[in-house]
Structures are given as C-alpha cells and as structure tokens.
C-alpha positions as CSV (number, residue, x, y, z in Angstrom):
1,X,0.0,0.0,0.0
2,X,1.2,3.5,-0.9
3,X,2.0,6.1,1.6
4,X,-0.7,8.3,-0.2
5,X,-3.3,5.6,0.3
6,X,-2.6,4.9,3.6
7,X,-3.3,9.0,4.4
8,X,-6.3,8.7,2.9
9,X,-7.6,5.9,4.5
10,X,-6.7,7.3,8.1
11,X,-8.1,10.5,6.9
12,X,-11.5,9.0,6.3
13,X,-11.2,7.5,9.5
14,X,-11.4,10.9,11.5
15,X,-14.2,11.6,13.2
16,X,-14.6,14.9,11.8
17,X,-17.9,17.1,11.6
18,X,-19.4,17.2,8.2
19,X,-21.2,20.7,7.6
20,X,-23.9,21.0,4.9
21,X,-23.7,17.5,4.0
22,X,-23.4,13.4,4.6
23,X,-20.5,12.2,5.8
24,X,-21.1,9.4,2.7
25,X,-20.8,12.1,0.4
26,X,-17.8,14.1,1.6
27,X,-16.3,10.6,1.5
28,X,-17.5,10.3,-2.3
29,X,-16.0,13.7,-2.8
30,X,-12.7,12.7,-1.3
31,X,-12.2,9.7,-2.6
32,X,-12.8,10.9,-6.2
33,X,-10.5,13.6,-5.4
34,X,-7.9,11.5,-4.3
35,X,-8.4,9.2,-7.6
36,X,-8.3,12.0,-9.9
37,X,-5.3,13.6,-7.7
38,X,-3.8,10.3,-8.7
39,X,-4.4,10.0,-12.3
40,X,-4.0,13.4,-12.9
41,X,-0.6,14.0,-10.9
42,X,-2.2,16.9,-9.2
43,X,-2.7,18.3,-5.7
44,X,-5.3,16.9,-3.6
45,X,-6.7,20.4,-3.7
46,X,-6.8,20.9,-7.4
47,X,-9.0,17.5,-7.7
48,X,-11.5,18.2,-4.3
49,X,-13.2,20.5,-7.1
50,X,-12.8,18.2,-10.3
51,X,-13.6,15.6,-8.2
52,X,-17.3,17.5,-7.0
53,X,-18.1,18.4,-10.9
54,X,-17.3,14.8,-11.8
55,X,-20.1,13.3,-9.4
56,X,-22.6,15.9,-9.9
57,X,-21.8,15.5,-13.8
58,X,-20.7,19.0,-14.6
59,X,-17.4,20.9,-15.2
60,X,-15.4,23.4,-13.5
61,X,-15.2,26.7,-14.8
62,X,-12.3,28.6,-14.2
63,X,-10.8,31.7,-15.3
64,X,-7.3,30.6,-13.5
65,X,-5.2,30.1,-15.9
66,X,-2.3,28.8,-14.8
67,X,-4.9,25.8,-13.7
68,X,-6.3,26.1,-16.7
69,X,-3.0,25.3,-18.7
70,X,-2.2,22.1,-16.2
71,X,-5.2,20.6,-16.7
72,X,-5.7,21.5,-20.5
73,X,-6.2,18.1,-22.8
74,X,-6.2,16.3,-19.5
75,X,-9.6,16.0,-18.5
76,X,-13.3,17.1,-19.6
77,X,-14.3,18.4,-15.6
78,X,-12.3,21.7,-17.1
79,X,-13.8,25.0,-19.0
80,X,-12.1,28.3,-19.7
81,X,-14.6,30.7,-18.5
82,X,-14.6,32.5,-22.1
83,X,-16.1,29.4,-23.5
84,X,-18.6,28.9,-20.7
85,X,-19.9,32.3,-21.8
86,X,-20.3,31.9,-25.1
C-alpha cells in the first residue's frame, strides 16, 4: 500500500464534523478527489473540485489560468470561463 493511500484511509477515519452534507458524500468527494489527484498528478486540492463536478456531472469553470493550462487536454471536468460564456 502507498503512503498516499494509507493517508487517505486514516483520513476517512477521522471523526470529523461534516457541515452541509453526509459524511457518505464528503467521503464520495474525497475519494474521487484523491483518484483524480492520482491520475492526474495533481494536488489533492486541485481535484477536491474536479472531483465534486465529476459526481454531480458537470465541469469546472475557471478563469485561473495557470490551472487552466495544467489541466488542458487532461480531463473534460475543465472549461475556460470565455467558453462557458459563449
């Protein structure tokens, strides 16, 4: 087992306070995030949001675009914000 998986699994196990939400699905969130942060060779943080449009079957739109560049070609969960406009 990675050292990456092993974090994530004792990070599940916290018993943290889940505001707004399930604690099944911040647990869907994460562990999509930490798939895509994975595939992707990103930050955890970078996927959290990837991960969210991928389960609610959307897209990101940013206007970032240094995150825009890193993630260009890579996936579908990211828009440009010009083309979301148009």
């Amino acid at each position: 087992m990675t050292l990456g998986r092993t974090a994530f699994q004792l990070f599940t196990r916290l018993p943290l306070r889940v505001v707004g939400s399930s604690r099944e699905t911040a647990l869907a969130i994460a562990s999509a995030a930490y798939r895509l942060a994975r595939e992707l060779c990103c930050s955890y943080y970078d996927a959290t949001f990837l991960g969210l449009a991928e389960l609610l079957g959307t897209r990101v739109v940013t206007a970032e675009g240094k995150v825009y560049k890193a993630f260009s070609g890579r996936t579908s969960l990211l828009l440009w914000v010009e083309e979301a406009i148009q």
